[in-house]
N, C-alpha and C positions, 0 to 999 in steps of 0.2 A: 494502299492500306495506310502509309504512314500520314497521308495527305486528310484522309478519315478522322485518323487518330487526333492528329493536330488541330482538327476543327472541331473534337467534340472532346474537351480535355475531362469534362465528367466520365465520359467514357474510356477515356486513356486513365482516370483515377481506379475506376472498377474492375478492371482487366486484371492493373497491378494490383488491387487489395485481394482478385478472387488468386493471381496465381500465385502473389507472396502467399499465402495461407498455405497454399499446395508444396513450398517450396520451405514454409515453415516447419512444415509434419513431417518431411524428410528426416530421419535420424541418419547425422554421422557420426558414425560410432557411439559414443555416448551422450552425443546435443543433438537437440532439435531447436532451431533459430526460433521457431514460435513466430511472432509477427513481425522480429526484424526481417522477416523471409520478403515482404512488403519493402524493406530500404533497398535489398540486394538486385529483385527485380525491378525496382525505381531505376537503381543505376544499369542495370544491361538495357532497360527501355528506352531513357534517356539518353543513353548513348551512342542512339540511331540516328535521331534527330533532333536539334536544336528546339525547333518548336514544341516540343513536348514536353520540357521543362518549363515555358513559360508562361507568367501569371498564375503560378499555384498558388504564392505568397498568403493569401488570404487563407486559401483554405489551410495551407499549414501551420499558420496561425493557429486557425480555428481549433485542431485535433488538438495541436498541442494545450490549447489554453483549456479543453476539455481535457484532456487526462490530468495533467496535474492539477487542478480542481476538483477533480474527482476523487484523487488519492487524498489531497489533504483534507478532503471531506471525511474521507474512510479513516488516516492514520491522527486526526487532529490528538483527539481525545487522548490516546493515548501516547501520542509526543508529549505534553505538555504535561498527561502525568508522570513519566519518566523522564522527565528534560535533566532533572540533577544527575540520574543515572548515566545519561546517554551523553554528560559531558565532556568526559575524558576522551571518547571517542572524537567526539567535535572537534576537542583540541589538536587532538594528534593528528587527525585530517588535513587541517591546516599546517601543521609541519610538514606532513608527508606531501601535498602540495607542493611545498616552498624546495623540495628536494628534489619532486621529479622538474619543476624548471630549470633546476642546476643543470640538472641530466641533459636536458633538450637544449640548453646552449651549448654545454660541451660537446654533447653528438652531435650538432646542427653543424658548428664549428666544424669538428673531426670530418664531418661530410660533406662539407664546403656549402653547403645552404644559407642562404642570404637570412639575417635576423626576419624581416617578415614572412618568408617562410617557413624561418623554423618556429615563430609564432603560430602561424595557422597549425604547422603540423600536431605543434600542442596543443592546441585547441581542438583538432580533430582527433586526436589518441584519445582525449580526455570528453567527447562529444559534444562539446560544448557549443549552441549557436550565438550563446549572447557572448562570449569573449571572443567567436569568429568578428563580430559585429564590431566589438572594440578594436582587435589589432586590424579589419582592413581600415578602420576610420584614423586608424594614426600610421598607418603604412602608404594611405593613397593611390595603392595600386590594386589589381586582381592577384599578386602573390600572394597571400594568405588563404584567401578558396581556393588556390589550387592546392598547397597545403593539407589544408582543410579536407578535402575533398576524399583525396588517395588515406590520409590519415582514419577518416572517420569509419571506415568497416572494418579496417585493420582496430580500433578501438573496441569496436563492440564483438566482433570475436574473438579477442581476445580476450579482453575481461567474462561474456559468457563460458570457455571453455573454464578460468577459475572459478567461475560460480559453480561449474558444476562440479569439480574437483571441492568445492568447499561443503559443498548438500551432500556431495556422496561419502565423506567423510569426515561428519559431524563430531564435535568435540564438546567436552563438560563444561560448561561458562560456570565460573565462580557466582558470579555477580548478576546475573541476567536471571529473573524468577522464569519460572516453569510457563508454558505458551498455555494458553487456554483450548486452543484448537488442538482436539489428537488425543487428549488429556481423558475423555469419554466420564459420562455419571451412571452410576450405579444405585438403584434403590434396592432395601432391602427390610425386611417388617425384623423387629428385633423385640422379646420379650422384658420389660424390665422387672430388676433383680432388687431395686434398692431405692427407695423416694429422694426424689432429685428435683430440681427446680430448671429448667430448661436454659440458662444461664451457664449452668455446671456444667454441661454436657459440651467436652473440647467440641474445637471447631464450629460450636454452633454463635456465640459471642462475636465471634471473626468472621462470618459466612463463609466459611469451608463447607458448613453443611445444613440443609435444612429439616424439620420436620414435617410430615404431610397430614396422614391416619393416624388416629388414635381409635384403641378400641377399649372399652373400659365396661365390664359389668353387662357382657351381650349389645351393648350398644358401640356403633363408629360413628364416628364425627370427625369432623377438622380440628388437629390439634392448635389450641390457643398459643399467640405468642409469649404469653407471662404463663405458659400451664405448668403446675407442679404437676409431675408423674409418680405413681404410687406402685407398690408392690403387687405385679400382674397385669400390668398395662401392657398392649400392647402398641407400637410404635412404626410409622415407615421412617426411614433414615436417607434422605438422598445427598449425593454428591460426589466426587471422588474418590475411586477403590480406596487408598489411605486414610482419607480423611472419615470417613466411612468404618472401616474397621475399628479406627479409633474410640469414634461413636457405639460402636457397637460393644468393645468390648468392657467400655464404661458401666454402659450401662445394664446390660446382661448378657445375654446369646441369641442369636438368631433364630428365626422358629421358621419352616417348610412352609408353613400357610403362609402365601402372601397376602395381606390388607388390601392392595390395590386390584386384584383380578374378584374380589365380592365390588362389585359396582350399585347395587340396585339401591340403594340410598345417596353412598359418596361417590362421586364419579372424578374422572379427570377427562381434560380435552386441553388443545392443542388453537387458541383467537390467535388468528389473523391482524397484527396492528396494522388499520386504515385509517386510522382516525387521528387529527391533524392534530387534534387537541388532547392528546394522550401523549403523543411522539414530543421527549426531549422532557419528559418527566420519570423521577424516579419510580422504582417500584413500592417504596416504601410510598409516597404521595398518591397512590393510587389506592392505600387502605382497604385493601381488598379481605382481612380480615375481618373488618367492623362491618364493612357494606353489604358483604354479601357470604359472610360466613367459611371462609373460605382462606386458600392462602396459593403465591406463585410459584411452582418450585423452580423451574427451568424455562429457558429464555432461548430458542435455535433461531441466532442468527447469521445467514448467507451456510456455511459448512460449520460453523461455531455452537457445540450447545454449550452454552452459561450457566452456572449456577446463579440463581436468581434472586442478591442481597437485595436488601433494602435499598445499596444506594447505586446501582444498576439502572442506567441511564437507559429508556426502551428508546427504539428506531422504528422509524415507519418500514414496515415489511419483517419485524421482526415476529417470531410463533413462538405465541406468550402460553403456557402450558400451570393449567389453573386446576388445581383439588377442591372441590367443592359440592355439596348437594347437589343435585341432581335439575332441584327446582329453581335454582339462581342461574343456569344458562343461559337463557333468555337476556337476562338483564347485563351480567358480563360480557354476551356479545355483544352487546347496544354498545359497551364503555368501549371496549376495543374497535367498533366499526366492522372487523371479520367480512370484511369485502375482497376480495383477487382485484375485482376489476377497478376496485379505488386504488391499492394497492401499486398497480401496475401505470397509473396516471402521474408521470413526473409536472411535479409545480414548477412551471416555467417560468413563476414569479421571482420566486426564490433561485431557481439555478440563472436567469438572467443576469438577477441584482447581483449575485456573488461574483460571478465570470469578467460583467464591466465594470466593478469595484476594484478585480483583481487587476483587469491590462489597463486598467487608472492611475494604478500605484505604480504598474510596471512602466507607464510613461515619463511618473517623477524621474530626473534628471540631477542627479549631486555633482558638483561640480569637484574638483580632486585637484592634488597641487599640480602645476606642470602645464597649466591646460586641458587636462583632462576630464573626463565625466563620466558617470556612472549609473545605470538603469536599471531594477529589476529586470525589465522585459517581460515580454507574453511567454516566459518561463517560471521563472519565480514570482513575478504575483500573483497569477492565480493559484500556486499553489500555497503562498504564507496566506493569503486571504481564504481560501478554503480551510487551511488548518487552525484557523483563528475561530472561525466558524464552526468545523465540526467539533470546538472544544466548546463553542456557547450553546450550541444544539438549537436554541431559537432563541428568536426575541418576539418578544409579545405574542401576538398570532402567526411570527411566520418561522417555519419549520427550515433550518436553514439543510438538515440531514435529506437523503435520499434512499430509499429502500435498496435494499443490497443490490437486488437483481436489477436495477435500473439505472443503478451504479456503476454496476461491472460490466455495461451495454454500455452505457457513453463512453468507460473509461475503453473501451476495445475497438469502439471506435474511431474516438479522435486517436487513439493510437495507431491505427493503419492507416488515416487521413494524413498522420505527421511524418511518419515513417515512409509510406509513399511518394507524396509530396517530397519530401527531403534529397529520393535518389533519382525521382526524374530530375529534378532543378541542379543535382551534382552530376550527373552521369557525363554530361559533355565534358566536364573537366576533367573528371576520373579518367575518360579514355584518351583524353587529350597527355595524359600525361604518364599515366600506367605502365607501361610497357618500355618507357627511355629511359635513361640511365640514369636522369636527374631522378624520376618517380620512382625506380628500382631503391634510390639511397632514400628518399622522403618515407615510403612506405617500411625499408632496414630503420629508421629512428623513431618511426609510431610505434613499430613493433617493439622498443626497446623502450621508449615512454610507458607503455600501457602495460607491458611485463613487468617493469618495473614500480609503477606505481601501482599495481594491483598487490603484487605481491609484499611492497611495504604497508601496503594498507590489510592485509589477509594477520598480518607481522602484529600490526599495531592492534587490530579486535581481539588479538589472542591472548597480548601482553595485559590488555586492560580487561580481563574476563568476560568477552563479548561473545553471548550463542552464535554458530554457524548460521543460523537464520536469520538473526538477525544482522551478522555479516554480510552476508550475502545481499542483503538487503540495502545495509549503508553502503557497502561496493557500487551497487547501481546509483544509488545517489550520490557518492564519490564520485565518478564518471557523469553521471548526469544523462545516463540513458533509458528511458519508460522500456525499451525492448530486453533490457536486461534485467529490470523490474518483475517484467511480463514471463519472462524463462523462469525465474528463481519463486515465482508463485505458482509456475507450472510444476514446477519440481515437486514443494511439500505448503502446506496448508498450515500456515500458519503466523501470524498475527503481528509476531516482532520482524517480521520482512517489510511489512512497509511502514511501520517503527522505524524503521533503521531508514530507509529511503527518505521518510521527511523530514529525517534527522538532517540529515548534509548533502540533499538537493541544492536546495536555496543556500544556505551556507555556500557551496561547493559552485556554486556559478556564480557569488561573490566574490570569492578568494580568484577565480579563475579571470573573472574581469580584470583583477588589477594586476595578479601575474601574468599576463598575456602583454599587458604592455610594457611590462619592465622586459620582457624575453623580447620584443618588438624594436628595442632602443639597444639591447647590448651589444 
């Protein structure tokens, strides 16, 4: 069987992607590994035979350079629009860094482990493969994978059991705005009480809220963006239970008859964006009032319904939800495309271009004092080049976004592609070293690395008013693990999680490169 295995290693990849999955759904106690369940049976696979680790290199490339390209496709946007916000965070990452390698030479030390050792071992607490990649190039030996190796599951369960200690005991962020996922819209038809000008009405100036129906004098129509509202108007109000109430209680009371359930004039429906040349433009640019009489209230994209401002950037695969006559259908499905099966067609133009742009950048090489040098890698560039991207959304004709659902398929895949990949290719060292008394002390110092660096980093999101979610989130990009990513979006749904992940990925496998080599030399 192992002789099988060894000669069809596609085969020996599928085994480990279908039984990590089986091994991921397991709950202990209160985790479920999710798809690091893929690294853990990498390494009991790999630990059979020799040949079953080798030549994956490519393909774990591969997953990896797709997931994080993927992510920063998903989190570009809104990295960059809370980059001020999410600085402090930044910074303190990098201290808390610079603390846990204190840690790891003095325990490496205490535990008589050689500097290149105790280098890998930090590398592997902290899962790092581009600082593995640094300290074995200035150690010259195989002690750092082995390190590495014993270190890196010990890193990722640990760090996943605080994620889940952190989601299951979510705390008030000062400073972190409210998630948009979870948050739910409410419509509601409201009588007005007093002539107002649609400007006055909170929350609608700020899109907190919008207006749909208007009914005025036995007749409903789509209410005008500049419409002054008169005494006995009736109104729908959509958006957030608050923000909503607000509205309402401006302007009058609520009334039992909903506006929206009489259809046979105004209707509402739910376009499909297919259409390449809509996607990575605002809603406002789409002037859907002038063209077709009409207006957007909400926007559900992937599990996210949106409230649909004006300056609301659509996505392809995005259900664009439009109030309007009856007899502009037609024409607004044409604007949107309203296709599944375009919809479902990834442009392999654009995820090409971005992918070998990314492991482009990741091959520049900086040279650093001492001798030394410094890479992105097929880690962090494809994902600062994805996040560069999903913050431009296109250039000219080409769409650099991905429909959610064709997103969250590549990102799931090169995740199990990297993840598997990873523990056949370690597994021989793991067992090689696992069970001696040198591996018993290397796996006591990851365990005290990743304890403690999680926990000063848990320390530091709290200090600086950071949501749970979004903790959780920069935690995995602290570590620098897509499996611990993948846990903490299994958990809860919502948006500042991988925010916080593209926050101090790239960051966090910079800082890790060059502390890896000063912990290499002391």
């Amino acid at each position: 069987m192992l002789d099988v295995l060894a000669a069809a290693p596609l085969l020996t990849m599928m085994l480990v992607v279908a039984l990590g999955t089986v091994l991921g759904a397991v709950p202990f106690g209160p985790v479920r590994f999710g798809p690091a369940g893929a690294l853990f049976v990498g390494l009991a696979v790999g630990a059979l035979d020799p040949r079953l680790g080798e030549g994956l290199g490519l393909m774990q490339t591969l997953g990896l350079a797709l997931f994080v390209y993927t992510v920063g496709l998903a989190a570009g946007a809104g990295f960059f629009r809370e980059l001020r916000r999410q600085l402090p965070l930044m910074g303190g990452a990098v201290v808390v860094l610079a603390l846990v390698a204190v840690v790891a030479v003095v325990a490496g030390s205490v535990a008589g482990l050689s500097p290149a050792l105790t280098s890998g071992t930090f590398a592997g607490a902290q899962t790092s493969t581009p600082a593995l990649a640094a300290a074995t190039a200035l150690a010259g030996t195989d002690e750092p994978a082995v390190g590495y190796s014993l270190a890196y599951p010990v890193g990722v369960t640990v760090t996943i059991l605080v994620v889940a200690v952190v989601l299951s005991r979510p705390w008030r962020a000062r400073r972190d705005p409210d998630p948009v996922a979870g948050v739910g819209l409410v419509d509601i038809s409201v009588e007005v009480e007093r002539p107002v000008r649609m400007r006055e009405i909170p929350g609608f100036a700020d899109d907190r809220v919008r207006l749909s129906y208007l009914a005025r004098a036995g007749q409903t129509r789509v209410v005008a963006p500049d419409e002054e509202l008169e005494v006995g108007d009736r109104v729908v109000v959509v958006g957030p239970g608050p923000a909503v109430a607000q509205a309402r209680d401006f302007l009058g009371q609520r009334v039992s008859e909903h506006l929206a359930d009489d259809r046979r004039t105004v209707d509402f429906r739910r376009f499909l964006l297919s259409d390449s040349r809509v996607a990575g433009r605002t809603v406002g640019e789409l002037e859907v009032p002038g063209r077709f009489r009409g207006v957007v209230t909400r926007v559900r994209r992937g599990d996210l319904d949106l409230l649909a401002s004006d300056e609301l950037v659509l996505e392809l695969g995005d259900r664009v939800r439009v109030v309007a006559p009856r007899e502009e259908f037609g024409a607004i499905s044409a604007l949107f495309g309203d296709s599944e099966r375009k919809v479902s067609e990834v442009d392999a133009f654009s995820l090409g271009i971005g992918v070998a742009v990314g492991l482009l950048i990741g091959l520049v090489t900086i040279p650093l004092p001492g001798g030394l040098e410094f890479a992105l890698g097929s880690a962090a560039g494809p994902l600062v080049v994805g996040m560069v991207l999903g913050r431009l959304e296109r250039t000219g004709p080409i769409v650099w976004g991905l429909p959610a659902s064709a997103n969250l398929t590549l990102r799931q895949l090169g995740l199990l592609l990297f993840l598997g990949a990873t523990g056949l290719a370690s597994g021989q060292a793991f067992a090689a070293q696992a069970f001696t008394p040198l591996g018993l002390r290397v796996v006591v110092v990851a365990v005290v690395l990743a304890a403690v660096g999680a926990a000063l980093f848990v320390l530091l999101a709290r200090l600086v008013g950071t949501s749970a979610p979004r903790a959780a989130g920069a935690l995995a990009g602290f570590v620098g693990q897509p499996a611990i990513l993948a846990y903490a979006n299994g958990r809860t749904v919502d948006e500042r999680v991988e925010a916080g992940y593209a926050a101090l990925f790239a960051l966090g496998i910079i800082v890790k490169i060059l502390l890896v080599q000063v912990i290499g030399t002391a």
